[in-house]
Steps between C-alpha positions, in 0.01 A plus 500: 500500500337790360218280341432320783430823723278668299279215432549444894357846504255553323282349267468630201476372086626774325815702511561790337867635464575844469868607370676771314692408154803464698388259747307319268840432322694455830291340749188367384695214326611442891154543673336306220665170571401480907119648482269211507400241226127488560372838477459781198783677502589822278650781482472914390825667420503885522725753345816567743473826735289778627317476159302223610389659839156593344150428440528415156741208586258409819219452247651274278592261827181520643401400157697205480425409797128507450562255150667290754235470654635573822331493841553642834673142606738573184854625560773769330785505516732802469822385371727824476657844670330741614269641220321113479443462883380843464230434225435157559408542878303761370280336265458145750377791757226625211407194332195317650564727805799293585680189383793355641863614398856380552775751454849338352716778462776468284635845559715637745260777573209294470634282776621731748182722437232418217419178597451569825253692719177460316538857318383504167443780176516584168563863381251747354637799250819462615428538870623189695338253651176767496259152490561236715417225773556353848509119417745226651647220324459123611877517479793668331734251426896651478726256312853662395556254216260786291773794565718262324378720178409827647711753338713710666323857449179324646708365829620858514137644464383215849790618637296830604293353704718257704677836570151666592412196719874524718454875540132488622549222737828281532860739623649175479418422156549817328893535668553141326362584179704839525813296475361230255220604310199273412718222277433195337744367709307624868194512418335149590687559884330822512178437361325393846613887658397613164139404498439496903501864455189512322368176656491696833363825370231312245404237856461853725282686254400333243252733311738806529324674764799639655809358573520317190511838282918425554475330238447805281882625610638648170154469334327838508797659298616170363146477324541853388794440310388189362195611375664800326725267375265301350307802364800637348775273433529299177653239735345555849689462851464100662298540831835422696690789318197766598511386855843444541556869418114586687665336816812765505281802400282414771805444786590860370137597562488366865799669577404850374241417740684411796403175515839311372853568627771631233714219541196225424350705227943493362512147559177369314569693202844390449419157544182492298682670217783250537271210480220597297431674150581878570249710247465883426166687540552812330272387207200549708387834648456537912148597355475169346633297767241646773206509252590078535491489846165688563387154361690260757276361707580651813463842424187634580324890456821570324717406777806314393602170777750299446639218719874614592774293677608707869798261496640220304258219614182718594238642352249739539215552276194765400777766580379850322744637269434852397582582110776742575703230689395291184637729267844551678570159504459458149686796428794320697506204210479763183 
């Protein structure tokens, strides 16, 4: 049992919860019922999405968390997708230096990806993920009975990265979920595939030093997107929609460059456009777009890298893309 473990684990008095309005609604009533008897436990509940991925809503949990009374022996717990695992390893990383954190993502995407690999940030002005940490959880905990009431637009938007995770590292995986997709129906016989992708890369390199920039496949013009989305749009792109389409532009990109084969570069974008959200680009200006990714984090003196796949189920990464080749490949999606 759940219970039993973490008291097994560690010893702590206080528990703080940290969930979004959905999950509060959905799966706290679940989570509440197995934490243990005999210790403090409450809980914060954050507006839903990229909203809450900044200081302000940091603040008020470290906050809380100081009324509590909380301790470096005290424990969170994140219990959502992607944007809690995000914040809430965040803010155990800063508080006291470091408490202890379990991740219990109740997301698709947080538990092929969020939840895992000890990655976490909040956004600044729009830019993504511009503050952040290197901090592990004790454990992220991936029970399927909380997808039970994950709606279907945010499977789609996890869907992304399952995708990203096949095409980096698995042939295998991504030729199966060309047929299939990433169902309800599949995805508990896939998971293990699914997350041994990032398992490996996060076990090889685990502060992103090199190999593990992979990861990032999509990301550099995925970001871009997203955060002109989210700048402009009264109803901003999900994450899995801006790297779904950051994924294709960036195939094209590799192949302008010579570094993807016609016939891979075909095949990914018909099946990512099959299986995922397909969404235009022509509200934001190639000026836009690269002003965005002169913040990623891998670019550096103005140099734009990305991390590109060479084939389905490789990747190479800190490859330098000049702006021209950027430019033409967005031109190919206006």
């Amino acid at each position: 049992m759940f219970s039993e473990w973490l008291k097994a684990s560690i010893d702590f008095s206080k528990l703080l919860v940290l969930c979004d309005e959905n999950t509060f609604r959905d799966c706290w009533p679940i989570l509440k019922g197995i934490l243990p008897s005999d210790v403090l436990v409450d809980f914060f509940k954050m507006e839903v999405g990229e909203v809450s991925k900044s200081l302000s809503i940091c603040n008020r949990i470290w906050e809380k968390m100081t009324s509590m009374k909380m301790d470096r022996k005290d424990l969170l717990v994140n219990l959502g997708g992607g944007v809690v695992c995000d914040v809430g390893g965040f803010v155990a990383a800063s508080y006291l230096r470091g408490i202890s954190f379990v991740n219990v993502p109740t997301s698709l995407m947080g538990m092929v990806d969020a939840g895992l690999g000890g990655k976490n940030g909040i956004d600044l002005n729009h830019h993504k993920n511009r503050i952040g940490s290197f901090a592990f959880p004790i454990a992220t905990v991936c029970d399927p009975v909380f997808l039970k009431t994950l709606p279907d637009i945010e499977w789609k938007n996890g869907c992304a990265e399952v995708f990203k995770h096949a095409l980096i590292g698995d042939a295998v995986l991504f030729e199966t979920l060309s047929v299939d997709g990433c169902t309800r129906e599949n995805f508990t016989a896939l998971l293990h595939s699914i997350q041994s992708v990032k398992l490996k890369v996060v076990e090889d390199d685990p502060f992103e030093d090199g190999f593990r920039k992979v990861l990032n496949f999509g990301h550099t013009v995925g970001h871009a997107i997203e955060s002109a989305s989210l700048k402009k749009d009264s109803t901003p792109l999900s994450h899995g929609e801006a790297i779904a389409m950051g994924m294709i532009i960036e195939n094209e990109i590799m192949f302008q460059l010579g570094g993807l084969d016609a016939s891979s570069n075909n095949n990914c974008r018909e099946v990512l456009e099959k299986h995922l959200t397909k969404v235009k680009i022509t509200s934001y200006s190639d000026d836009d777009l690269l002003e965005w990714m002169q913040y990623d984090k891998k670019s550096a003196n103005g140099i734009i890298r990305m991390s590109l796949i060479t084939s389905i189920g490789s990747c190479s990464w800190n490859v330098e893309v000049p702006q021209e080749i950027i430019r033409k490949a967005l031109q190919s999606f206006r």
